[in-house]
KEFITOR-636556 format. One record per residue: residue in three letters; z, y, x negated of N, C-alpha, C in turn. Coordinates in pm, whole numbers, plus 50000, padded with zeros to 5 digits. Atoms other than C-alpha are relative to their C-alpha. Layout:
REM KEFITOR-636556
ALAZYXZYXZYX...
***
This chain:
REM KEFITOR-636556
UNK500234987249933399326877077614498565001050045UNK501184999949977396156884477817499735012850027UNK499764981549990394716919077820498155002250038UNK501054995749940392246934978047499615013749979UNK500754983049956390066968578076499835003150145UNK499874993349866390176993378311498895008250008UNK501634994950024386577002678446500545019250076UNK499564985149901386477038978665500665002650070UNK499525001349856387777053178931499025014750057UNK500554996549879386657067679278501125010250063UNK499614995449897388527095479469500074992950128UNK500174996649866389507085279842501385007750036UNK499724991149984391117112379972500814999850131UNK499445002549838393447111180303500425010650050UNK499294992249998395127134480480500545005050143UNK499395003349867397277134280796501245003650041UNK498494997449975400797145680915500324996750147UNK499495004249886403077134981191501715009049947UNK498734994549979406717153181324500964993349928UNK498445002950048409947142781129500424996850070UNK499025003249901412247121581292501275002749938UNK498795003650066414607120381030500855010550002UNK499164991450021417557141181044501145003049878UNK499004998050055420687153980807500964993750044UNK498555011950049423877129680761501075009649955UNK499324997850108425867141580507499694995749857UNK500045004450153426217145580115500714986250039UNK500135014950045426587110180012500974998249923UNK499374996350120427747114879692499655009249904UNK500684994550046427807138679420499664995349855UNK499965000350096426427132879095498665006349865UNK500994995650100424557143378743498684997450025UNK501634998850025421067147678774499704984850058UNK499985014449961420577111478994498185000349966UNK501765001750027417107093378879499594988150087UNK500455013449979417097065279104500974994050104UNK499015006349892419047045879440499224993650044UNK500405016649953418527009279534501354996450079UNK499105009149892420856991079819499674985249942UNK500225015849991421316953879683500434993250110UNK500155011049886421456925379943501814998750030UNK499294999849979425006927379901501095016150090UNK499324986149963425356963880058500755009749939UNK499594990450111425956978479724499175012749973UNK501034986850054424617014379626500125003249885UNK500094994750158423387015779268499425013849984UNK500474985449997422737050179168500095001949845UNK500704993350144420767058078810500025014150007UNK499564987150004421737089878665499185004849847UNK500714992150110419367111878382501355004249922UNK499054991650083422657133778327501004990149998UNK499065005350055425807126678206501344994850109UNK498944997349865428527105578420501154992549965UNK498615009050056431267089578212499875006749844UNK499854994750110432817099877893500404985149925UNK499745011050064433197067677657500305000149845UNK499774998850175434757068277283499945017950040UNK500044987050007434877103677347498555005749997UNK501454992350004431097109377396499885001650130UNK500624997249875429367120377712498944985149995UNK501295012050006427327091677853499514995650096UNK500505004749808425127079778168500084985249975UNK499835015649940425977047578334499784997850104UNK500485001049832424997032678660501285005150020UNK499074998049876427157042878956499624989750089UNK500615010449887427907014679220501185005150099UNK499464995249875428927029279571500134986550084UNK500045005849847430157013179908498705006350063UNK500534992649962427877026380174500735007350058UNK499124986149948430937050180297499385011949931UNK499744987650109430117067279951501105001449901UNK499014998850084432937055879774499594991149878UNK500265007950118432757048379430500694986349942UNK499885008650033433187010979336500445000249824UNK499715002650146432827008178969498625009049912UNK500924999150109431167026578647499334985649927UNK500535006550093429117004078504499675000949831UNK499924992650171429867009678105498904987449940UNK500715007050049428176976877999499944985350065UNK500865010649916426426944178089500024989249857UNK500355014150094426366907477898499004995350001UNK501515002450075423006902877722500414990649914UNK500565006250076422786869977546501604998249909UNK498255002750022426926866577531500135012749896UNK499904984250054426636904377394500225011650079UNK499814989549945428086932077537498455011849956UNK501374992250068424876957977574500475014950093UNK499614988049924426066997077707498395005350046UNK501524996049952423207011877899500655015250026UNK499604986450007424637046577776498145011849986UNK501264996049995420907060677767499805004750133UNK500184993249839420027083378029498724997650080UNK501245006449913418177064578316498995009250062UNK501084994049968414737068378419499634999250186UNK500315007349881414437048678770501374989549983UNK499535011449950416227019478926498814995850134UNK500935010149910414466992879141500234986350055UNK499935018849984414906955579318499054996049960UNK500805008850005413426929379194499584993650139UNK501065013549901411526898279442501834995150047UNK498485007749930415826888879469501025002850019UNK499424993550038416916919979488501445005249924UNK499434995150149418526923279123499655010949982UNK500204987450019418256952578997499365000649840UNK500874993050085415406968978765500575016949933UNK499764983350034417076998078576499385001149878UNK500544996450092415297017278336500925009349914UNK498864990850071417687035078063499395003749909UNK501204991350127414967056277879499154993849965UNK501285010150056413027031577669500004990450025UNK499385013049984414607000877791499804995250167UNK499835004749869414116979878123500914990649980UNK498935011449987417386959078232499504994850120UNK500295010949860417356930278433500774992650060UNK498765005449985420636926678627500304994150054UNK499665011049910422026898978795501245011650118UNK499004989749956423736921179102501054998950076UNK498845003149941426506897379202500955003249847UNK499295000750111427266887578852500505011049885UNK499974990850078426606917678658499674998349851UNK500515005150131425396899278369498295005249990UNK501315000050014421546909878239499724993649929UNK501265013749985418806883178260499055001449893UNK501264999950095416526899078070499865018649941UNK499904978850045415696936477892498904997449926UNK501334998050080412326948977750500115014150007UNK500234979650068411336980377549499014996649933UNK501945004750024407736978677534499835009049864UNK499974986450086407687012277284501335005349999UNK498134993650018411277024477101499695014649982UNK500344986249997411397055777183499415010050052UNK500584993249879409457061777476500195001350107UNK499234999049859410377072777787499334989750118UNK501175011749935409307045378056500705006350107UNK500164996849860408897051878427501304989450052UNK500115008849893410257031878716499584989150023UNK500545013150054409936996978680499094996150174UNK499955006049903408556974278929499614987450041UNK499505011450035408586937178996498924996650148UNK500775011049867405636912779283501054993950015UNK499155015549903406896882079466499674989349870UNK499865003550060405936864779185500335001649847UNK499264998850156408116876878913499435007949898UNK500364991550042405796901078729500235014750002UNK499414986850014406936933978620499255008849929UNK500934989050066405276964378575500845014749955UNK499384988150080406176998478359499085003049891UNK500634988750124404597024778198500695006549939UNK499294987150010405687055278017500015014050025UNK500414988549961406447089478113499015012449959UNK501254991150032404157105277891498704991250000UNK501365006450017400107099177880499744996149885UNK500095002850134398717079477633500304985049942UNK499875017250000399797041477639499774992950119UNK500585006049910399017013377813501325000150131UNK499445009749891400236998178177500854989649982UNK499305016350062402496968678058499774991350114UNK499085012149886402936936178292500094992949917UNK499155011650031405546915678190499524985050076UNK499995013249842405136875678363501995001049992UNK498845005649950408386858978451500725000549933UNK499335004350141409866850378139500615019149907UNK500134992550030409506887678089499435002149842UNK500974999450092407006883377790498865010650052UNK501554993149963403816907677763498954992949996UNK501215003849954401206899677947498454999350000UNK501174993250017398786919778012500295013850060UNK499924980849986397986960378080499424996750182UNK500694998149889396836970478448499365013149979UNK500164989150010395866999078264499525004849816UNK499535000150147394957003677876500255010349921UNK499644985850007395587042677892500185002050102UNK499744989349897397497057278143500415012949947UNK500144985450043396677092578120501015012450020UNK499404990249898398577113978359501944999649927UNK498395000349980402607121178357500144993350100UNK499615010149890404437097078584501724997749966UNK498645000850010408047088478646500074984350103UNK499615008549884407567060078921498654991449970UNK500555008949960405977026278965499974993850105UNK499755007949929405137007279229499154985649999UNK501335011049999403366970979323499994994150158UNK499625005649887402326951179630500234985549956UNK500145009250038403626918779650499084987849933UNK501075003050066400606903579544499855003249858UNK500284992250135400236922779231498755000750015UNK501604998450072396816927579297500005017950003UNK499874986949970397756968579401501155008949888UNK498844991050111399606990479114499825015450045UNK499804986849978400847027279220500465003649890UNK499354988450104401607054478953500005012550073UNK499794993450005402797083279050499715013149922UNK500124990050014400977114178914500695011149992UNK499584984249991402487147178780499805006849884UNK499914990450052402057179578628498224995949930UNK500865006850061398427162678587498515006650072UNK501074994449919396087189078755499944993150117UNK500165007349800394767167179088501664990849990UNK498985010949990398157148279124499644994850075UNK500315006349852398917123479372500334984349936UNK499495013750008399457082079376498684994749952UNK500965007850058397067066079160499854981849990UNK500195012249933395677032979284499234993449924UNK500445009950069395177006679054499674980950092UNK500725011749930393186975079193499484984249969UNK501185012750067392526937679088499934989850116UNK500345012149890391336911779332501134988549925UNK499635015150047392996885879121501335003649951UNK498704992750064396246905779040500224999949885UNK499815002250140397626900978703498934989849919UNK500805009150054395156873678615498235009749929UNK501534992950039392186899178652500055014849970UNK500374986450055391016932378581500045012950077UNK499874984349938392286965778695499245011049972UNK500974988749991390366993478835500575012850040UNK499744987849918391297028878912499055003850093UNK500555002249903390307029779270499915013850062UNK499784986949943391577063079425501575006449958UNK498624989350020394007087479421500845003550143UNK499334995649850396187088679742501105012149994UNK499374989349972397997121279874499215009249991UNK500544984050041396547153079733498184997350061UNK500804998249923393727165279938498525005649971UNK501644993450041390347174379760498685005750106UNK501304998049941387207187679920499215006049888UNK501124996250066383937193679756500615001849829UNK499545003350156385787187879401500995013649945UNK499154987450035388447216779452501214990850100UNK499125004849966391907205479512500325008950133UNK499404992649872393327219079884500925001749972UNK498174993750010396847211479868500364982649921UNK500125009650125398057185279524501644996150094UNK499085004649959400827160379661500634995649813UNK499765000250147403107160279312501154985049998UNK499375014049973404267120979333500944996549942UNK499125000850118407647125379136500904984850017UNK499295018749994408807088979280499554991950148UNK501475013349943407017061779488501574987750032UNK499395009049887409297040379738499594991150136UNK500485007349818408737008380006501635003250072UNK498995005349911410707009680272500114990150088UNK500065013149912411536982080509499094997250091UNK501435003349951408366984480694498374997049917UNK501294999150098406126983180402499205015450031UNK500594985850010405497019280415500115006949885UNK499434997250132405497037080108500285016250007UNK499284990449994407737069780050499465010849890UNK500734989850108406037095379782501485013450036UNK498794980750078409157128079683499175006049917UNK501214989150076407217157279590501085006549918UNK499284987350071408737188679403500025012549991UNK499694985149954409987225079430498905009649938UNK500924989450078408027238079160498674998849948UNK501555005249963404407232879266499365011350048UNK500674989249985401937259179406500495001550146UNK499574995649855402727275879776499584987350071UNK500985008749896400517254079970500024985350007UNK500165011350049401327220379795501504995150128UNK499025007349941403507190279941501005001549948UNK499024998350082406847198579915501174991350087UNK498835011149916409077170880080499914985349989UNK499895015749991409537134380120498674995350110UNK501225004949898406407116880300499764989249988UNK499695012450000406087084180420498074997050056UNK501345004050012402297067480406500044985050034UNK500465015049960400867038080595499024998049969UNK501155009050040398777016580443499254997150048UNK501035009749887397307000480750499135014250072UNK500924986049936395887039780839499775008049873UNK500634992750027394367048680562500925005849878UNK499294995050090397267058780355500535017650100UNK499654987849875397897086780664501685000749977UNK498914996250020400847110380603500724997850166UNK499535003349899403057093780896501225005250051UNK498934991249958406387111680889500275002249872UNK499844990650132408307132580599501545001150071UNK498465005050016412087136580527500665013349932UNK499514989950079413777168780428499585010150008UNK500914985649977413277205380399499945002149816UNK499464994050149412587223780027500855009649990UNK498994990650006415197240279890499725011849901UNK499854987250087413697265279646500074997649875UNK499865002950148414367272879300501504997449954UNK498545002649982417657253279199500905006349914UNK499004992350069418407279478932500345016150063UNK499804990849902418357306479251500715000450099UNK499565007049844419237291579536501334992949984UNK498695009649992422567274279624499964988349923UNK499875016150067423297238679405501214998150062UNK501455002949899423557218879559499085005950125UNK500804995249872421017225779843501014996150105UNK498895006949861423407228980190498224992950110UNK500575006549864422457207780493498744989649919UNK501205008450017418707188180479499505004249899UNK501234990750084417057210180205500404986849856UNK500215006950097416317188579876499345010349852UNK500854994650155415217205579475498834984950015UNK501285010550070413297174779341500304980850049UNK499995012449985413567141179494499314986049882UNK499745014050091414047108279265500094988650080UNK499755015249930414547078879468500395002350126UNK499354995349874414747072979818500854981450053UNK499725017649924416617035479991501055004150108UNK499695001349830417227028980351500934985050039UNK498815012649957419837005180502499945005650181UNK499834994949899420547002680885501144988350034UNK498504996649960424177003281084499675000750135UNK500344995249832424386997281461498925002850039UNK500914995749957421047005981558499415009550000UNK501034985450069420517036981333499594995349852UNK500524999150082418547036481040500705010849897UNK500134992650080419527054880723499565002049868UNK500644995950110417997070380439501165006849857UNK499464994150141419647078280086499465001749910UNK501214993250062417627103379909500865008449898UNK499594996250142418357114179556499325013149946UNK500144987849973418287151479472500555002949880UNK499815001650170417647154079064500765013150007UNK499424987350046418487192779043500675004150098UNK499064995949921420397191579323501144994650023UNK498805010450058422807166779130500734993050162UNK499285008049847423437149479495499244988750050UNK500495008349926422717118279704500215002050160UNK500014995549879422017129780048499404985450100UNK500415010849932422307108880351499125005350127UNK500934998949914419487111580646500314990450096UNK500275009849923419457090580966499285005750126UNK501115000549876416877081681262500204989050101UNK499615011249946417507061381526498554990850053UNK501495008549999413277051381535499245008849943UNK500824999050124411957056581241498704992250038UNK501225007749980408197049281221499944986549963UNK499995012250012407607016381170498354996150014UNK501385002749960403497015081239499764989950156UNK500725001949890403457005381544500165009550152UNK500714991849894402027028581821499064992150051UNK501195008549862399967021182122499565012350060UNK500534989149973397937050182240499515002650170UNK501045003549879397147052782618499645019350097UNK499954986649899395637084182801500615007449893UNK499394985850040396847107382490501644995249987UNK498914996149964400027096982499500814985749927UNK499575012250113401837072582235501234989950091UNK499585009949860403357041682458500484986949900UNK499855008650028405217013082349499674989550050UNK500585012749910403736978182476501364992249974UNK499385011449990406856958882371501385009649906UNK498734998450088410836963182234500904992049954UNK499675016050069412596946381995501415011449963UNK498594992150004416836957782016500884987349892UNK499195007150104419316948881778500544988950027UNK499285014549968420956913681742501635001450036UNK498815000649975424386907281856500484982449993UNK499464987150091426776900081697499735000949892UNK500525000750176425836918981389501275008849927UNK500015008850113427866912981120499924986850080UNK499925015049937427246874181229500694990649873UNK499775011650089428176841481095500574988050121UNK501304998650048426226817781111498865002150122UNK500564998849902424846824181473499615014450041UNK500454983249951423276856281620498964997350088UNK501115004449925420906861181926499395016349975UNK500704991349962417896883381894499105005250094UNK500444994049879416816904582226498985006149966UNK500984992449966413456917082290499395002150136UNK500834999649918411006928882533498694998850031UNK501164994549983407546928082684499605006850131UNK500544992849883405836949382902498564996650056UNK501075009249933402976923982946499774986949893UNK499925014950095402106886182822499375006049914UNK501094999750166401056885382466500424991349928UNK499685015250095401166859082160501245009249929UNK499015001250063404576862282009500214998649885UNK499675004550116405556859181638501615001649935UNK498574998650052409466862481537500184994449870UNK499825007950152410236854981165501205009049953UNK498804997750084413306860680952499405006349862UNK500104999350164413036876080598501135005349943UNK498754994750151415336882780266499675015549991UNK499854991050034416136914880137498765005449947UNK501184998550040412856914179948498574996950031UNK501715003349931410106901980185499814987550016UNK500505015650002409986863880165500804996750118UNK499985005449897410106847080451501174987450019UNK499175009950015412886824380533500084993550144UNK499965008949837412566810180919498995007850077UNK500444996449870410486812981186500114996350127UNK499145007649870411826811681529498954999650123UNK500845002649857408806819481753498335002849903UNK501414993450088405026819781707499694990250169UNK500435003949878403696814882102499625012150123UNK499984987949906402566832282396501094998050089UNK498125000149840405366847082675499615005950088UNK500204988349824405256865883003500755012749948UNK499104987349965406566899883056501094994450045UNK498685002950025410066903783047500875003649899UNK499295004350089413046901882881500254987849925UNK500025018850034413676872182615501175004949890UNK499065002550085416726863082373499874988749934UNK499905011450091416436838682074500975000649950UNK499005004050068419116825781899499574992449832UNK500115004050130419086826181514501144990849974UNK499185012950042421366796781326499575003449844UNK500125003250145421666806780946500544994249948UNK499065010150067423386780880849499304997049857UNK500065003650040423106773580521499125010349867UNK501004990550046421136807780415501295010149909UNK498844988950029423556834680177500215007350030UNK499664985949970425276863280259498955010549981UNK500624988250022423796892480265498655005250112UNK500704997149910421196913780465498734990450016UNK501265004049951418026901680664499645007850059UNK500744986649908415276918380842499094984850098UNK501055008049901413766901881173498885011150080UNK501204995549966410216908781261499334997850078UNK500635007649860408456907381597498895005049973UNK501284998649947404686907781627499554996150122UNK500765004249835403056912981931498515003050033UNK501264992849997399566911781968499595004349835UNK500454994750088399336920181576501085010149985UNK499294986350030401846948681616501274997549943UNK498695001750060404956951981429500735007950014UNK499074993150012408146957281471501364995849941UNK498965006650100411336952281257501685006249963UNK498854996449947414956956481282500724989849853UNK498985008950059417796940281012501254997350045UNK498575012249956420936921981020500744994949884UNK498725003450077424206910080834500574990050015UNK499285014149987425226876780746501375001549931UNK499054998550096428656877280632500534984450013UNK499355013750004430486844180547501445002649959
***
């Protein structure tokens, strides 16, 4: 085990908004108090539940839920084979999360599972502290897993590979928290802040990731001036989405003025509030339960999948015991082009056909002047698996032809850079 200190931290402070694209869907599904929704690679919807959602031996008891994406329920998950041992994950979950292959990270109170999400067998399980409530797990590209607990007062854990303890990124985390995040790298650790005076996304820092020494760097969201809070963003769960943007769910019962919705933050500006997702719904022991239409109580987890050439969002709605669906048909993605005032696309990148494929598919884009080219393939989780272009082109239209032969089922995301700019669209291999 190797174990580091955590020197100060620095306030930086952001603060930025852009229009909502996202619109209302439909309820999803309904269920107990949801803590958590992940899409595996297979187009499954796991859904972690706090409250109670199966009765077993005659007790009340939470178990995953695994949806289609219609919304229809697949299967309770009652228990999982640990070590040729049946293990029930009747404990009422904290989070769910993908791993680097997207498996699934569920947290069931004190316990992190580590599920295989064809097989359904778990790989691995840690319970850093019996008896403590742990956050939202979360897992780099190289196999390191991070989790705290929901109260202040113990360390940061990282697991390595093997899921052994490591080392801390943290050797007191102070604050309340419910959510983890990391960047692939592991050199960047998010916690989620709440009920912690300044809230907001607390930004843990090591040049050398797990190897070296974490710093509390800043606090992203909540808006300080001159050492008086403006308006406290209350970070009740911390989500990437398929652009590498990260998703922060606030909460109902915060001060007037505070963030009260879903908000989506780019990295590459600063941590700038870029678009937001939902309306608030109030107090959920006043107001309608669930919340009708877009309105949300307390957001838990948010995961995005896209269908034909719309994007959707499935956003988890603790006291509003529901999984609400959202869709956009151009969702931000960070790339804008600014000309004269007036936000301009330089280039378009349209869906592949045909999608579901197998094993062939051609992907269509555009430019609206020469520039250097980059096209690459990636997995469900970010790693790179082909690259089909990296050159300069003319204006125009252009069509490549992907060939996965030999790659597994399940989703991909193709990524065009132009000039540096990104843009990114997925796709369905079925066999």
């Amino acid at each position: 085990m190797k174990k580091v200190l955590v020197a100060g931290a620095v306030l930086l402070l952001v603060a930025s908004t852009a229009a909502a694209q996202w619109v209302f869907d439909a309820d999803f599904c309904r269920v107990s108090q949801p803590h958590g929704v992940v899409i595996t690679p297979d187009n499954k919807v796991w859904i972690g539940a706090y409250g109670r959602t199966d009765t077993m031996r005659g007790v009340a008891a939470s178990v995953p839920l695994i949806y289609d994406l219609d919304g229809n329920l697949i299967m309770k998950l009652r228990a999982v084979n640990f070590g040729g041992v049946p293990d029930t994950l009747w404990n009422r979950c904290r989070g769910v999360a993908l791993d680097k292959d997207g498996n699934v990270l569920y947290t069931a109170f004190d316990a992190v599972y580590h599920i295989n999400y064809q097989t359904l067998e778990c790989m691995h399980k840690i319970q850093p502290k019996a008896g403590a409530s742990l956050t939202e797990a979360a897992m780099d590209a190289n196999g390191y897993v991070y989790v705290c607990t929901v109260l202040g007062g113990n360390p940061g854990y990282i697991y390595d590979s093997n899921w052994e303890l490591y080392s801390y990124f943290a050797d007191t985390v102070k604050t309340i928290q419910r959510s983890v995040l990391v960047t692939p790298d592991g050199k960047n650790v998010f916690v989620g802040a709440i009920y912690a005076g300044p809230n907001g996304v607390r930004h843990y820092y090591s040049p050398d990731g797990p190897e070296g020494t974490y710093t509390l760097v800043d606090t992203i969201g909540t808006i300080i001036e001159g050492g008086t809070v403006i308006r406290n963003m209350w970070a009740q769960c911390l989500d990437w989405d398929p652009w590498g943007m990260m998703w922060v769910g606030t909460y109902w019962d915060n001060g007037p003025g505070d963030f009260k919705s879903w908000y989506q933050l780019d990295p590459n500006r600063g941590w700038a509030i870029v678009d937001s997702l939902c309306e608030p719904a109030g107090n959920p022991s006043q107001d309608p339960n669930p919340a009708p239409g877009g309105k949300i109580f307390s957001p838990r987890g948010i995961a995005f999948y896209e269908k034909d050439g719309v994007w959707y969002a499935l956003a988890a709605d603790f006291d509003g015991n529901m999984i609400k669906r959202f869709k956009n048909t151009n969702p931000y993605t960070g790339l804008v082009e600014v000309v004269n005032g007036t936000v301009v696309s330089s280039f378009g990148l349209m869906q592949n056909y045909p999608n579901p494929f197998n094993p062939t598919t051609t992907i269509p884009f555009t430019l609206s002047k020469p520039a250097f080219v980059e096209l690459k393939v990636y997995d469900i989780m970010g790693h790179e698996v082909r690259t089909l272009l990296r050159q300069r082109m003319g204006a125009g239209e252009h069509r490549v032809l992907f060939d996965a032969t030999g790659l597994p089922t399940g989703r991909y995301f193709y990524r065009l850079t132009v000039d540096g700019k990104v843009m990114t669209k997925s796709m369905t291999l079925v066999k």
